[in-house]
N, C-alpha and C positions, 0 to 999 in steps of 0.2 A: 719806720725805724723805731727802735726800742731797746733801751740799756738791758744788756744780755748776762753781765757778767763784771765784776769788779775781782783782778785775780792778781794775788800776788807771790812775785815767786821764792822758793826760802829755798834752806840748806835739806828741810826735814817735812815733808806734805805733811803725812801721820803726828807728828809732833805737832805741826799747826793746827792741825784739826782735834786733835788731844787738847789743845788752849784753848781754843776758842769756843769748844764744847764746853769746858770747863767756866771761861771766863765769861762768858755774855750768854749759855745757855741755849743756844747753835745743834742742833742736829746733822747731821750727817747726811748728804743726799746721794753722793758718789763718790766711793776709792776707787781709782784705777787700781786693780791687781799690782801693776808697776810697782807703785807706791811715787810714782808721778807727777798724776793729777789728783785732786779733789775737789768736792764740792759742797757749800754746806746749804743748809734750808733756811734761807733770811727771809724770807718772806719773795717781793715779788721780780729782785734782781740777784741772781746768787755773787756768792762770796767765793772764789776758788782760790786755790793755791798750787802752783804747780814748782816742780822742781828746778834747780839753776841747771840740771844735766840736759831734762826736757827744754828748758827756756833757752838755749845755747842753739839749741838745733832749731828750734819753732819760731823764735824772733829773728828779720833778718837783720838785723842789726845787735851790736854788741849793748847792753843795758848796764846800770852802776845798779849794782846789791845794796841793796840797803841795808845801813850799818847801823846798830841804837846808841853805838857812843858817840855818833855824829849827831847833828841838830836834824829833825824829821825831815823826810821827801815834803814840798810845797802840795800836798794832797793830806783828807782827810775823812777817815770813816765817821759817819755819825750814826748809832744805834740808840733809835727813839723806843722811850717806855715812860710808866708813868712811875717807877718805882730807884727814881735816879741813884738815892744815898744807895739802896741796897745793890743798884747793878755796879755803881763802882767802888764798893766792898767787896763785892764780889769776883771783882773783874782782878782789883788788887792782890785779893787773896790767891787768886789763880796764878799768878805772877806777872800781873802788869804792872810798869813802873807809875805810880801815881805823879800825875801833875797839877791839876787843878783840883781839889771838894769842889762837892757840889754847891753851887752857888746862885742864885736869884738872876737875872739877865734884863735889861732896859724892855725887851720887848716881848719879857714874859714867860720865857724858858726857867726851867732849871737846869742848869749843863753842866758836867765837869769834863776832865780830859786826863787821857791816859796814853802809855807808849804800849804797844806790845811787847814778847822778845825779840819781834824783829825789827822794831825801829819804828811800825806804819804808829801815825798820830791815830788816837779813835776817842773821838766824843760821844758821851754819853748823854741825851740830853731829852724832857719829856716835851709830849708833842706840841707844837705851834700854839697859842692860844686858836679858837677859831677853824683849828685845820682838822 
């Protein structure tokens, strides 16, 4: 077994993959033609986003949209780098909602936190001490 894929689904694939190229510096690894599916190059779990028209038909069950004027889904990306102040400068400037600066952590991190525009929480934070 092995995590294949963290995929979320929005109103707009191409738009999401437009952010997040933008905000955290994410390549591109596959558009469905549709405009559907996507996928981006995170390293060694992709990041997809599929569409709610796709996600309607493909889940069998009915799913809750995630909304950003609500408080975040109890889930959380974390994108590790060692250049924290600049990726969420970055990420903000891109148009994430800022929630946390970066800041010092008990066990060694630097993290901050941000929302997407689609509501997912995404932490930015440098690697483990040790790891």
């Amino acid at each position: 077994m092995r995590f294949g894929y963290a995929i979320v689904y929005v109103s707009d694939v191409v738009q999401a993959v437009d952010f997040y190229e933008r905000a955290f510096g994410f390549s591109r690894a596959f558009v469905h033609e549709s405009g559907d599916f996507a996928q981006l190059d995170t390293g060694g779990t992709a990041l997809a986003f599929t569409s709610h028209r796709l996600g309607a038909k493909a889940v069998p069950v009915p799913y809750a949209a995630l909304d950003p004027a609500m408080p975040p889904a109890g889930l959380e990306f974390t994108f590790i780098t060692d250049d924290v102040a600049g990726a969420y400068t970055r990420a903000v400037a891109a148009g994430a909602t800022a929630l946390t600066e970066p800041h010092d952590t008990a066990w060694g991190q630097v993290v901050s936190y941000v929302r997407d525009p689609y509501g997912v929480l995404v932490g930015i934070a440098s690697p483990v001490a040790g790891s």
